[in-house]
PDB file of N, CA, C, O and CB in Angstrom:
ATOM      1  N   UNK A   1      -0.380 153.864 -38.023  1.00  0.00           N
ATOM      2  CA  UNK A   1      -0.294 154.601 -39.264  1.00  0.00           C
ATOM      3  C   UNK A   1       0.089 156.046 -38.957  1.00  0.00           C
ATOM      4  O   UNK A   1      -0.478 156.541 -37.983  1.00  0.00           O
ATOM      5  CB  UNK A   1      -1.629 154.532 -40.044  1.00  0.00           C
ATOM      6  N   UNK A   2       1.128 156.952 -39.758  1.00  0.00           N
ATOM      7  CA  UNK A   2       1.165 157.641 -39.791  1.00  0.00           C
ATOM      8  C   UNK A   2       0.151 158.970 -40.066  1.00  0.00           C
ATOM      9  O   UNK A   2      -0.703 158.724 -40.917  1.00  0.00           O
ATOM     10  CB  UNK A   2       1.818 157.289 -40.096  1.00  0.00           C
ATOM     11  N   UNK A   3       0.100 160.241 -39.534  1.00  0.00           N
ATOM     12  CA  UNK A   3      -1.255 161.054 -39.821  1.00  0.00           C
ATOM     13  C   UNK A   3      -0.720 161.108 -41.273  1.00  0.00           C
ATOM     14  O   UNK A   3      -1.336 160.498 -42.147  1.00  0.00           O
ATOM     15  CB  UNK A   3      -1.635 162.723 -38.902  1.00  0.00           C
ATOM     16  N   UNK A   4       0.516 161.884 -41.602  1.00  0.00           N
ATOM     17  CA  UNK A   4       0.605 162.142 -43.327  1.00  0.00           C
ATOM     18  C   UNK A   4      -0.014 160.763 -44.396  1.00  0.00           C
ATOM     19  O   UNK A   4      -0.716 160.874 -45.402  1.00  0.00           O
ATOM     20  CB  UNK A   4       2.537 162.357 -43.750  1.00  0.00           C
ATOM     21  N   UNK A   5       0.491 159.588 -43.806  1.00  0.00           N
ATOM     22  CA  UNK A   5      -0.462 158.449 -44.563  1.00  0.00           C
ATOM     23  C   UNK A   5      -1.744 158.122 -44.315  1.00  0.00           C
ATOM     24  O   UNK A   5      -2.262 157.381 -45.150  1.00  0.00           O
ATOM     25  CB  UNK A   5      -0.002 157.277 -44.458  1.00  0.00           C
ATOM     26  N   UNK A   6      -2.549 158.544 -43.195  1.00  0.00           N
ATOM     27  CA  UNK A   6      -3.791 158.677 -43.406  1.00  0.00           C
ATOM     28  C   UNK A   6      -4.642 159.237 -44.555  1.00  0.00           C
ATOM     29  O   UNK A   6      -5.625 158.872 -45.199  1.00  0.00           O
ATOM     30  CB  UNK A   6      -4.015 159.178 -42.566  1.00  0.00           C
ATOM     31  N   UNK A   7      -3.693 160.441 -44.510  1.00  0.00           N
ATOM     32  CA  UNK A   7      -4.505 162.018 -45.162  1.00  0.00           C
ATOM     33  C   UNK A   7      -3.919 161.526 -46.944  1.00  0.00           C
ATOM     34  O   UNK A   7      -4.391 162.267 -47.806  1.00  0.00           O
ATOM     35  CB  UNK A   7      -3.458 164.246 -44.263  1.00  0.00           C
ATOM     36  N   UNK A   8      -3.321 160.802 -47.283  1.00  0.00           N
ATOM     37  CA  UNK A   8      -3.048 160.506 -48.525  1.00  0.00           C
ATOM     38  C   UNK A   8      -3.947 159.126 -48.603  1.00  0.00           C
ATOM     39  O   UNK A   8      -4.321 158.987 -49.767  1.00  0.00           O
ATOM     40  CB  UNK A   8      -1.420 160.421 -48.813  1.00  0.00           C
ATOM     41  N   UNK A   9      -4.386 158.140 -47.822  1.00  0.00           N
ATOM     42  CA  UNK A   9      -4.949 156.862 -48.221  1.00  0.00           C
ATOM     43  C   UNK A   9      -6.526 157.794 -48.212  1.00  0.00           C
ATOM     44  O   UNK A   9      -7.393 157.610 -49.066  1.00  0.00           O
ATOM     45  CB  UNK A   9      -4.627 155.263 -46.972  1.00  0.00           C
ATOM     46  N   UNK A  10      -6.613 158.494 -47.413  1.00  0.00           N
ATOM     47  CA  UNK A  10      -8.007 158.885 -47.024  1.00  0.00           C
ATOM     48  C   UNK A  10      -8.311 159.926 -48.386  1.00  0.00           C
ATOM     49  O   UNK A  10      -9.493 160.000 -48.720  1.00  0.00           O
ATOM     50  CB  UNK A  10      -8.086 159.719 -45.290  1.00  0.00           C
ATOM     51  N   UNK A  11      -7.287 160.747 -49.201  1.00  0.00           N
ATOM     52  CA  UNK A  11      -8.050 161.562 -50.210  1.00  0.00           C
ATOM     53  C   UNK A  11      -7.958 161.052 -51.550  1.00  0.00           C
ATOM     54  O   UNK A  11      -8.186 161.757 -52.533  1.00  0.00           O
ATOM     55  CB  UNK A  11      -7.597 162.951 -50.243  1.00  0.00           C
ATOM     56  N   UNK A  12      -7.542 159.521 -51.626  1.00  0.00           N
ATOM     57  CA  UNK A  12      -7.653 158.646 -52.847  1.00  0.00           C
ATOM     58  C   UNK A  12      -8.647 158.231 -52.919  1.00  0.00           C
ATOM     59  O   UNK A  12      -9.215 158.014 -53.989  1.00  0.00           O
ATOM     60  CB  UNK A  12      -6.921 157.672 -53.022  1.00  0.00           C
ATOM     61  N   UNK A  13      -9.305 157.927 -51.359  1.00  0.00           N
ATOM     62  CA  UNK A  13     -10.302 156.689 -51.463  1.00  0.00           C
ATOM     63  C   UNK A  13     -11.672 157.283 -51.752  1.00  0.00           C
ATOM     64  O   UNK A  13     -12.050 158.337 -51.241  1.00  0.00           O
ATOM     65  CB  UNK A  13     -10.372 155.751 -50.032  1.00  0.00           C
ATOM     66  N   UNK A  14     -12.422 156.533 -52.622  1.00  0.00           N
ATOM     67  CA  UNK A  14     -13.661 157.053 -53.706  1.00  0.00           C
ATOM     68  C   UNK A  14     -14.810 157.798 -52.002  1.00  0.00           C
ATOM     69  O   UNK A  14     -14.632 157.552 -50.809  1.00  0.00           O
ATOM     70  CB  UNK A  14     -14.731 154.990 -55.055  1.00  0.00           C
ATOM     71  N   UNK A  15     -15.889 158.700 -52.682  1.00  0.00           N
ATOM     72  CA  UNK A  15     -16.528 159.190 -51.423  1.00  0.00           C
ATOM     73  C   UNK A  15     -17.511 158.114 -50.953  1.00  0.00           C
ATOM     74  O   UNK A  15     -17.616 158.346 -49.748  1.00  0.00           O
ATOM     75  CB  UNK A  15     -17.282 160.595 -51.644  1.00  0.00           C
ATOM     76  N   UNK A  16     -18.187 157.202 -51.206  1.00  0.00           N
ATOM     77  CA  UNK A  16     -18.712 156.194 -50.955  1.00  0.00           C
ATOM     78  C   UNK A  16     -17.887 155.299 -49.679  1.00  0.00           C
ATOM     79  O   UNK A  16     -18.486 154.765 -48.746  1.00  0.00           O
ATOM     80  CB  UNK A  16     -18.838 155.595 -52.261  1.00  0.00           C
ATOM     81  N   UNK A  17     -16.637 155.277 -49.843  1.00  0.00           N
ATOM     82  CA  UNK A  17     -16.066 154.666 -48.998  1.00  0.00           C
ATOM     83  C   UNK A  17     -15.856 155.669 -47.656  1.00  0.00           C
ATOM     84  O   UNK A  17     -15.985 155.236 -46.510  1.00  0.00           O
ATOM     85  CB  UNK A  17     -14.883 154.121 -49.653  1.00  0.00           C
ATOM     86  N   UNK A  18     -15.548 156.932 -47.932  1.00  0.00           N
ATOM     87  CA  UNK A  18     -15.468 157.444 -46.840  1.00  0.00           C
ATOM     88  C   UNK A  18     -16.667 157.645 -45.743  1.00  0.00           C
ATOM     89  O   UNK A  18     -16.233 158.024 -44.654  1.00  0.00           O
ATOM     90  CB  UNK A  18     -14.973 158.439 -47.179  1.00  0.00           C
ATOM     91  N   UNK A  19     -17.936 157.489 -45.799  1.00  0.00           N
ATOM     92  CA  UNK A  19     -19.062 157.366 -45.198  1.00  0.00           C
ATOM     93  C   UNK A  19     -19.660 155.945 -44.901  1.00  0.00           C
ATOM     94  O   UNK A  19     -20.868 155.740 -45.015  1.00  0.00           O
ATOM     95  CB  UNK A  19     -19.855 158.078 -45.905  1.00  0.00           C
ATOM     96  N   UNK A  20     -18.772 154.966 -44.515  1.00  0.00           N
ATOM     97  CA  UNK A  20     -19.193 153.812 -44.268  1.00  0.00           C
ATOM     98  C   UNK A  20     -18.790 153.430 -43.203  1.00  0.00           C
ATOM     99  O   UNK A  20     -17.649 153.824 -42.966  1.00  0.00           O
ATOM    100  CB  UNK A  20     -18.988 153.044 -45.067  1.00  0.00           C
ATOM    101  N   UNK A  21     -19.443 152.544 -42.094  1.00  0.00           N
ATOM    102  CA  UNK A  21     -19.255 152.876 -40.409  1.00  0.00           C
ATOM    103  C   UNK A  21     -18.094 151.972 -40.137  1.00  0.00           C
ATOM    104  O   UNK A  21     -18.090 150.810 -40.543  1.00  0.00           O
ATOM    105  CB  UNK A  21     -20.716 152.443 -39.275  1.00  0.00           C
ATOM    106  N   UNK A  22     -17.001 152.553 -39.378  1.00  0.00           N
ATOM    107  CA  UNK A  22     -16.274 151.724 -39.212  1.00  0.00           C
ATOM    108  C   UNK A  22     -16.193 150.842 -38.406  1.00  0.00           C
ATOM    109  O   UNK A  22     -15.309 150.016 -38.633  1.00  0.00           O
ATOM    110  CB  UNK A  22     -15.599 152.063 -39.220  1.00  0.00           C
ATOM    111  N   UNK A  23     -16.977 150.657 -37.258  1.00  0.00           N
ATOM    112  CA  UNK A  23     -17.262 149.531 -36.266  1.00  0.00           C
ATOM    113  C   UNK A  23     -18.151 150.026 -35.485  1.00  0.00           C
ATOM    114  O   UNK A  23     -18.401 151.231 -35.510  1.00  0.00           O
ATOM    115  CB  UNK A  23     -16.144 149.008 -35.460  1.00  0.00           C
ATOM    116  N   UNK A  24     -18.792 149.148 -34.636  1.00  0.00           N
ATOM    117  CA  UNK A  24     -20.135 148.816 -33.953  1.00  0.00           C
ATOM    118  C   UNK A  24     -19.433 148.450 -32.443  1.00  0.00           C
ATOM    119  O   UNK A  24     -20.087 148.724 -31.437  1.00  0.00           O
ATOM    120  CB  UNK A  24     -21.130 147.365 -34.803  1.00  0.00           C
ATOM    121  N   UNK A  25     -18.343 147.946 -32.332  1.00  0.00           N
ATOM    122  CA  UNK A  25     -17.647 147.810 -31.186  1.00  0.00           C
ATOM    123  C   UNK A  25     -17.683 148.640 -30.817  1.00  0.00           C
ATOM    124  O   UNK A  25     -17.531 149.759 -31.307  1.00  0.00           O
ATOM    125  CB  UNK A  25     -16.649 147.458 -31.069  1.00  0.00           C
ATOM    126  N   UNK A  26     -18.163 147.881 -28.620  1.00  0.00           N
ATOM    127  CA  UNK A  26     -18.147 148.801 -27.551  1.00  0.00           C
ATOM    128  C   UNK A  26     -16.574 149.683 -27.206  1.00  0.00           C
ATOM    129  O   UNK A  26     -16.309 150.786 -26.728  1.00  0.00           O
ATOM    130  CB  UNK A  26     -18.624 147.871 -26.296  1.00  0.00           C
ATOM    131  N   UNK A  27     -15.574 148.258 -27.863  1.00  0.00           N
ATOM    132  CA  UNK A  27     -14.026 148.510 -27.424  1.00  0.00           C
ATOM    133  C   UNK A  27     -13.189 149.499 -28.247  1.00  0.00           C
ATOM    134  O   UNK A  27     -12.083 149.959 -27.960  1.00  0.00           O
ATOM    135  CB  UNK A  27     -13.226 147.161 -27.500  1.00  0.00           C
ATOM    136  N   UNK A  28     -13.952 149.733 -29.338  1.00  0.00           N
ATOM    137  CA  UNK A  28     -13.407 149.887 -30.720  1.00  0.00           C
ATOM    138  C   UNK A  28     -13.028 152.087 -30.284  1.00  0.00           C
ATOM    139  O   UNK A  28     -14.010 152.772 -29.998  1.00  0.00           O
ATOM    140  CB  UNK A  28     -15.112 149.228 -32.405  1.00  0.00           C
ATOM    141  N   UNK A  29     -11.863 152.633 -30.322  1.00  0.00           N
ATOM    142  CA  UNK A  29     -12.065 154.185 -30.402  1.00  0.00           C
ATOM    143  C   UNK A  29     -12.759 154.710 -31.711  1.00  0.00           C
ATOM    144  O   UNK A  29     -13.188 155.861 -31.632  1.00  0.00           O
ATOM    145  CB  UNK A  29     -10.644 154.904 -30.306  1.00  0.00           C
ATOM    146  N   UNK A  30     -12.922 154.108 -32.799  1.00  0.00           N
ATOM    147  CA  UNK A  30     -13.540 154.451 -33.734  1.00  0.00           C
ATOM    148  C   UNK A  30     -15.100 153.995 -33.374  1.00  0.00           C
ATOM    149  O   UNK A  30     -15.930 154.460 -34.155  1.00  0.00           O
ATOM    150  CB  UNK A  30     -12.870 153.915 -34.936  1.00  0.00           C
ATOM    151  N   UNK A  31     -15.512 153.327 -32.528  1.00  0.00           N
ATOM    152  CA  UNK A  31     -17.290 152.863 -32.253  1.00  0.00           C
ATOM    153  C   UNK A  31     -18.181 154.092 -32.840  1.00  0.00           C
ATOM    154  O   UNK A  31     -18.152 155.247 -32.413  1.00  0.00           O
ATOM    155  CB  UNK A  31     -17.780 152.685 -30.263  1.00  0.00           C
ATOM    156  N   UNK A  32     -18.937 153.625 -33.856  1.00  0.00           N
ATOM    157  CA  UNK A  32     -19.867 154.619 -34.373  1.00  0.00           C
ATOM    158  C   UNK A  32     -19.460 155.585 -35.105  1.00  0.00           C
ATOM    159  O   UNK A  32     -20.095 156.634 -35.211  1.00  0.00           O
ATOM    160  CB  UNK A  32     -20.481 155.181 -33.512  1.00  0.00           C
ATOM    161  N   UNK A  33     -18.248 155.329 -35.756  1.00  0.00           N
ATOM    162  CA  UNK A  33     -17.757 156.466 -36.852  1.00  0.00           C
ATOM    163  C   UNK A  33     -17.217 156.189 -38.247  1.00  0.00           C
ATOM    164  O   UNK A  33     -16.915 155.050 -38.604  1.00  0.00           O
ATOM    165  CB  UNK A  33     -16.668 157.207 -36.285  1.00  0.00           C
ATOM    166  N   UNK A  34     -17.129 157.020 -38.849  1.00  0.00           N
ATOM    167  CA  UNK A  34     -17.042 156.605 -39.983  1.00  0.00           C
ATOM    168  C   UNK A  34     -15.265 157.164 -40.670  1.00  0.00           C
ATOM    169  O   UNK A  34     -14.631 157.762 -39.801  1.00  0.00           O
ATOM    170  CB  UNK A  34     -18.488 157.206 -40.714  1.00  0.00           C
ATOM    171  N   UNK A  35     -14.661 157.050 -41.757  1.00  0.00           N
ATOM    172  CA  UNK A  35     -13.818 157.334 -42.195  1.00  0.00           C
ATOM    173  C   UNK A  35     -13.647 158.991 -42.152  1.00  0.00           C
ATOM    174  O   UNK A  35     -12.655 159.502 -41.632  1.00  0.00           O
ATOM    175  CB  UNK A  35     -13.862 156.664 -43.252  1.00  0.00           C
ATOM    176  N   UNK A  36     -14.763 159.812 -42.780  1.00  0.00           N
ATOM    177  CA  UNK A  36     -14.854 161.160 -42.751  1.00  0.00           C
ATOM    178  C   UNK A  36     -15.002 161.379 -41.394  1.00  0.00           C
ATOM    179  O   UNK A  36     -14.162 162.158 -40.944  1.00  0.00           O
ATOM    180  CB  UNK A  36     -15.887 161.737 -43.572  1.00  0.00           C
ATOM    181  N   UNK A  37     -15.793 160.948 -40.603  1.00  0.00           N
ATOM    182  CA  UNK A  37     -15.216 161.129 -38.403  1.00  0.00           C
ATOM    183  C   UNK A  37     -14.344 161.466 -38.576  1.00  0.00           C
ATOM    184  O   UNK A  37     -14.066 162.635 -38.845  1.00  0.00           O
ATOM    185  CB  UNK A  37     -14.908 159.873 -37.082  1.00  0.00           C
ATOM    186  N   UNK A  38     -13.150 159.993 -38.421  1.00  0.00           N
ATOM    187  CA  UNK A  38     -11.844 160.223 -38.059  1.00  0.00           C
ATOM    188  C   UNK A  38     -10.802 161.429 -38.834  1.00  0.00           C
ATOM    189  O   UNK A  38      -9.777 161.838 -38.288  1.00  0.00           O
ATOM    190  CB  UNK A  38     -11.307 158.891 -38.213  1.00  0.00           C
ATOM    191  N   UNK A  39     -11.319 161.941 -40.320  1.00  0.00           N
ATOM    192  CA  UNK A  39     -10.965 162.697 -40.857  1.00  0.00           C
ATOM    193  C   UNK A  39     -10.691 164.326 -40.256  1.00  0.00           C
ATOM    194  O   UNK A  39      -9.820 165.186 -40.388  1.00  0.00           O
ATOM    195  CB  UNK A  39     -11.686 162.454 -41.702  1.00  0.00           C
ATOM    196  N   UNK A  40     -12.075 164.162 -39.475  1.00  0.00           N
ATOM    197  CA  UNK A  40     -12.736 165.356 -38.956  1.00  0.00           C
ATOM    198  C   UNK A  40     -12.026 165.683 -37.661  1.00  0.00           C
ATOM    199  O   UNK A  40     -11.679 166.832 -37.387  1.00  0.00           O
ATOM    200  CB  UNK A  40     -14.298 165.143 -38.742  1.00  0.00           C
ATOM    201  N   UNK A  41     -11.823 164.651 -36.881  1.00  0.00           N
ATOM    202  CA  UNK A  41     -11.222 164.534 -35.704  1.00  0.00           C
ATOM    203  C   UNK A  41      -9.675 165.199 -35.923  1.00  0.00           C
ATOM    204  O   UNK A  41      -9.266 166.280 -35.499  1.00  0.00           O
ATOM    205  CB  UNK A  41     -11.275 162.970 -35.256  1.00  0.00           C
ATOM    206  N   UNK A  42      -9.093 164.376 -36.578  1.00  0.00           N
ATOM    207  CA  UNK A  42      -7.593 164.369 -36.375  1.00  0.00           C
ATOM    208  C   UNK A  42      -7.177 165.457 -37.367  1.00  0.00           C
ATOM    209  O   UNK A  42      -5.981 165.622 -37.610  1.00  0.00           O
ATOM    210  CB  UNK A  42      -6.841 162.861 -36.675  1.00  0.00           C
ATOM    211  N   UNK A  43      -8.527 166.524 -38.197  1.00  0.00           N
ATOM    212  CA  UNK A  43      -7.804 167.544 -38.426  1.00  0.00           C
ATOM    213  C   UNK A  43      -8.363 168.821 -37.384  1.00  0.00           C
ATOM    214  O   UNK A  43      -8.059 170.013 -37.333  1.00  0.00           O
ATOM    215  CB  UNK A  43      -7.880 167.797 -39.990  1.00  0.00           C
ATOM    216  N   UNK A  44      -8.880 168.369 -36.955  1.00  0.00           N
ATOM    217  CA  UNK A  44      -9.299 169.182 -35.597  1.00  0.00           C
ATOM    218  C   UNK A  44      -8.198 169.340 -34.383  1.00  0.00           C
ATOM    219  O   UNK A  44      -8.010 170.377 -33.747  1.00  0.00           O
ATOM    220  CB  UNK A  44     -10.581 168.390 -34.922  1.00  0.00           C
ATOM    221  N   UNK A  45      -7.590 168.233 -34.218  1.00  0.00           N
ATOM    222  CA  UNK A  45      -6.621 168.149 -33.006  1.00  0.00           C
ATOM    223  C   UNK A  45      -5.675 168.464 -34.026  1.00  0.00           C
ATOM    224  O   UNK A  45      -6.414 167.552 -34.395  1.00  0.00           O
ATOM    225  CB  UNK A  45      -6.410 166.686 -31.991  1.00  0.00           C
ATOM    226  N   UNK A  46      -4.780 168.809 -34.908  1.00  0.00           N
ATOM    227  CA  UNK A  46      -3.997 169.059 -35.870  1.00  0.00           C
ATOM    228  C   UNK A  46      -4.198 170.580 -36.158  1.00  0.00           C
ATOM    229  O   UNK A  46      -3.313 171.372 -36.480  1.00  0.00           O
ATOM    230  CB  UNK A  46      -4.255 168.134 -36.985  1.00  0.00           C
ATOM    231  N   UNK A  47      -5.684 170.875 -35.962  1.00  0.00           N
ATOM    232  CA  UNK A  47      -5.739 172.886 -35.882  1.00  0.00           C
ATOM    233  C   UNK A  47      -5.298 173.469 -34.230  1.00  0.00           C
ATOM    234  O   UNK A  47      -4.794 174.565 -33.985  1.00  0.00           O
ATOM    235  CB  UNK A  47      -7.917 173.639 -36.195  1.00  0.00           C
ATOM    236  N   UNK A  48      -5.636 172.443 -33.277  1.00  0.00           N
ATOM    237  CA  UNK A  48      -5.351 172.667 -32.020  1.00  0.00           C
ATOM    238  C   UNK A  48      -3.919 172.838 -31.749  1.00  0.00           C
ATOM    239  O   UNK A  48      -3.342 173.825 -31.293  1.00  0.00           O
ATOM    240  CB  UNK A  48      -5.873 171.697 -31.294  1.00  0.00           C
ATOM    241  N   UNK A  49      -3.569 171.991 -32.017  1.00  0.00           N
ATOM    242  CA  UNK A  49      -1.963 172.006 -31.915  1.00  0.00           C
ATOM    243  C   UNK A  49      -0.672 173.022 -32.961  1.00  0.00           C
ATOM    244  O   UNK A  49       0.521 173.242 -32.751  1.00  0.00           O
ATOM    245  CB  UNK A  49      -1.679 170.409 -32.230  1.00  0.00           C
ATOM    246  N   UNK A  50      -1.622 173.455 -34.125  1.00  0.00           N
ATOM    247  CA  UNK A  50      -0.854 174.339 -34.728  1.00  0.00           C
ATOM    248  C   UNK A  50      -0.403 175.381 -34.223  1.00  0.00           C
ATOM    249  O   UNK A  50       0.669 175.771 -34.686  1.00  0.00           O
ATOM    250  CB  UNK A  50      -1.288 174.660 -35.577  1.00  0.00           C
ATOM    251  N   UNK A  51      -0.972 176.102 -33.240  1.00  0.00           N
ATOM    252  CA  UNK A  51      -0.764 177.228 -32.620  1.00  0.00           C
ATOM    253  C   UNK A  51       0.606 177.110 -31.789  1.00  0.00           C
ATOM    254  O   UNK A  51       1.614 177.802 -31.927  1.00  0.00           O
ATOM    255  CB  UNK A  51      -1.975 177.537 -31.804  1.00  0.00           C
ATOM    256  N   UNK A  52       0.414 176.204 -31.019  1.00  0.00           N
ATOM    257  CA  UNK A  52       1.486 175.574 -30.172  1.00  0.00           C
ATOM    258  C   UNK A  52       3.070 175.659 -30.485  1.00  0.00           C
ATOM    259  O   UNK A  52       4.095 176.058 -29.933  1.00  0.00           O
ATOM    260  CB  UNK A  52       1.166 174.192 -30.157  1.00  0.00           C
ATOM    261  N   UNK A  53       2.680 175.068 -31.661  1.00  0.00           N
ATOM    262  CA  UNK A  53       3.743 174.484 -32.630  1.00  0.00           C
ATOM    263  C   UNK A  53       4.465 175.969 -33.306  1.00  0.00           C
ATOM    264  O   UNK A  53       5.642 176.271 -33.504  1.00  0.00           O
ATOM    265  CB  UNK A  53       2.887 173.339 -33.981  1.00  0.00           C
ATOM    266  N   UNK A  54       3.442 176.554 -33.496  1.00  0.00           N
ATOM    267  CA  UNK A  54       3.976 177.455 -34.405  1.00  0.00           C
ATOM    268  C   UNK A  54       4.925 178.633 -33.166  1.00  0.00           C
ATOM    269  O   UNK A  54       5.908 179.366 -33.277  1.00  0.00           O
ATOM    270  CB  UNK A  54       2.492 178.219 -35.460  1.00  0.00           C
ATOM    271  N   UNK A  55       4.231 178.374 -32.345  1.00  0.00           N
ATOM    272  CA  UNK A  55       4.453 179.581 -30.843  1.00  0.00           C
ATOM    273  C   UNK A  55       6.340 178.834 -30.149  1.00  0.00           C
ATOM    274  O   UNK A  55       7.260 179.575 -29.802  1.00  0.00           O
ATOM    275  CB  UNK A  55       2.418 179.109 -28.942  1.00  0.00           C
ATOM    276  N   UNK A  56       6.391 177.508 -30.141  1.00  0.00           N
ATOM    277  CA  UNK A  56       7.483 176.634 -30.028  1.00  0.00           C
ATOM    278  C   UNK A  56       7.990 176.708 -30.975  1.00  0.00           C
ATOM    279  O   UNK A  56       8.879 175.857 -30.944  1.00  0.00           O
ATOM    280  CB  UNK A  56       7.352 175.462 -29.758  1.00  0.00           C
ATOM    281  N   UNK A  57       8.022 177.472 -32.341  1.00  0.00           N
ATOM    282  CA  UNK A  57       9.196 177.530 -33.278  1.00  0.00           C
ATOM    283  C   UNK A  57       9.671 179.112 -33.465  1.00  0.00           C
ATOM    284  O   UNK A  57      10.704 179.375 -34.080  1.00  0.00           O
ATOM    285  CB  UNK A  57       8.749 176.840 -34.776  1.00  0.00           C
ATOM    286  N   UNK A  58       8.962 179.978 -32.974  1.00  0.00           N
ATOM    287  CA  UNK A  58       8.828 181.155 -32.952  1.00  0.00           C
ATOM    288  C   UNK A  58       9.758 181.183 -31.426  1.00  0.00           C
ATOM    289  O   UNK A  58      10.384 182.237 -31.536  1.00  0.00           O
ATOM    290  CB  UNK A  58       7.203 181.677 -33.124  1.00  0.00           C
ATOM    291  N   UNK A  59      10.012 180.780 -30.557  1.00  0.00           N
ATOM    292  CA  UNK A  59      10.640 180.709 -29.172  1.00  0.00           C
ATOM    293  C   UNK A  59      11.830 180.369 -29.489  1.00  0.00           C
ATOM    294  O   UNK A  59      12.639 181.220 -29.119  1.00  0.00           O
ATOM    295  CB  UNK A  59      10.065 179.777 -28.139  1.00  0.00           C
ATOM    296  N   UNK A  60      12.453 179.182 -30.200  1.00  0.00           N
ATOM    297  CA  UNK A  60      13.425 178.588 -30.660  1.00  0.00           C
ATOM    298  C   UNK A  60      14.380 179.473 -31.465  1.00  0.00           C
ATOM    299  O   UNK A  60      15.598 179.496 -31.292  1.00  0.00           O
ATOM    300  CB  UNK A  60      12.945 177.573 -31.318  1.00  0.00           C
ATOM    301  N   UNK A  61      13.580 180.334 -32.527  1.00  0.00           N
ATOM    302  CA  UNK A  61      14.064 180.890 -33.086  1.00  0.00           C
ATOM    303  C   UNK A  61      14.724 182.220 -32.428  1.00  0.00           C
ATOM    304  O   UNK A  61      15.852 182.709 -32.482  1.00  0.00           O
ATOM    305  CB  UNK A  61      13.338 180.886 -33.920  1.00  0.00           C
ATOM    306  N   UNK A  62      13.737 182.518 -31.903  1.00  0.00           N
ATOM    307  CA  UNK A  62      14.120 183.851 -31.095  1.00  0.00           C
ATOM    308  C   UNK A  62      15.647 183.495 -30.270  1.00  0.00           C
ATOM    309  O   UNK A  62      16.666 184.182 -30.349  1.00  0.00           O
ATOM    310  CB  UNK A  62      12.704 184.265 -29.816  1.00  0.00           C
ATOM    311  N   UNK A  63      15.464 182.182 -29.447  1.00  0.00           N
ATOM    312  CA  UNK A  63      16.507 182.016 -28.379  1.00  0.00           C
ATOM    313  C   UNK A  63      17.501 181.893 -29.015  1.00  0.00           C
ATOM    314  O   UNK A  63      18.398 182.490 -28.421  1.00  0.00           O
ATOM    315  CB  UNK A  63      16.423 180.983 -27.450  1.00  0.00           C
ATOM    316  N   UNK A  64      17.930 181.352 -30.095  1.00  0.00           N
ATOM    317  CA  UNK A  64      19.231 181.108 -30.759  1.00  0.00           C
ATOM    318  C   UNK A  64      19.902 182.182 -31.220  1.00  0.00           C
ATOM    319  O   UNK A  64      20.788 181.986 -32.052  1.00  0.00           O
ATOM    320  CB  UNK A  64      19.126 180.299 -31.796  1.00  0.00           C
ATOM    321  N   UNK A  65      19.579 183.680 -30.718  1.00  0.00           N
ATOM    322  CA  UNK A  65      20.297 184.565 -30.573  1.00  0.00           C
ATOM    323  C   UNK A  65      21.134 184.685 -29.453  1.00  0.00           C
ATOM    324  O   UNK A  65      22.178 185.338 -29.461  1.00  0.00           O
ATOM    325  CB  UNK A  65      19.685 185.400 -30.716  1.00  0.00           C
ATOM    326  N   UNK A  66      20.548 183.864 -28.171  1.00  0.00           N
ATOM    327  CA  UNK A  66      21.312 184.548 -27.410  1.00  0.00           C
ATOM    328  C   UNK A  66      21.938 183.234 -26.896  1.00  0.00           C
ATOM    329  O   UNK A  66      22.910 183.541 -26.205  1.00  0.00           O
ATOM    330  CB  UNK A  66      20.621 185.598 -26.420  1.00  0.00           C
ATOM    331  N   UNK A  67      21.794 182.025 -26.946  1.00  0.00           N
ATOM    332  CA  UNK A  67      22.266 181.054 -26.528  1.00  0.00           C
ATOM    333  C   UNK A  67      23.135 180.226 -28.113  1.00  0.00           C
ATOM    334  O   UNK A  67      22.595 179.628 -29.044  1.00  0.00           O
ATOM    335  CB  UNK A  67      20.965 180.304 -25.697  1.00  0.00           C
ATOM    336  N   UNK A  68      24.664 180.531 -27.867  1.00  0.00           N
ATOM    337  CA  UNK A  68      25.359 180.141 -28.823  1.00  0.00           C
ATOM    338  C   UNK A  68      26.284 178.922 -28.777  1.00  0.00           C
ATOM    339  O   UNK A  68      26.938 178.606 -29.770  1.00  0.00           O
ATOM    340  CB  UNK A  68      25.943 181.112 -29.106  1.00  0.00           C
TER     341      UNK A  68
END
């Protein structure tokens, strides 16, 4: 699944659903979490990486002055 289709299935779905465990599996990367977890997670690594991103478009921009 895409993150943008997460973040749209995930802010339709009623709040009852978002606090319900998503698996009990040892194998499972979700083991012991719930919908709002994974919410929490992947906008966490999504604040991490903004910086990055923003610092790699800010570089790009700059260089295309001098490389024509």
């Amino acid at each position: 699944m895409k993150k943008e289709q997460f973040y749209l299935r995930y802010a339709n779905l009623p709040l009852n659903d978002r606090f319900k465990l998503l698996s009990n599996s040892a194998n499972s990367p979700v083991e012991g979490m719930t919908l709002d977890d994974v919410y929490k997670e992947i906008k966490a690594i999504d604040n991490k990486l903004r910086n990055d991103e923003i610092r790699r478009e800010e570089l790009l921009k700059e260089v295309e002055k001098y490389i024509q």
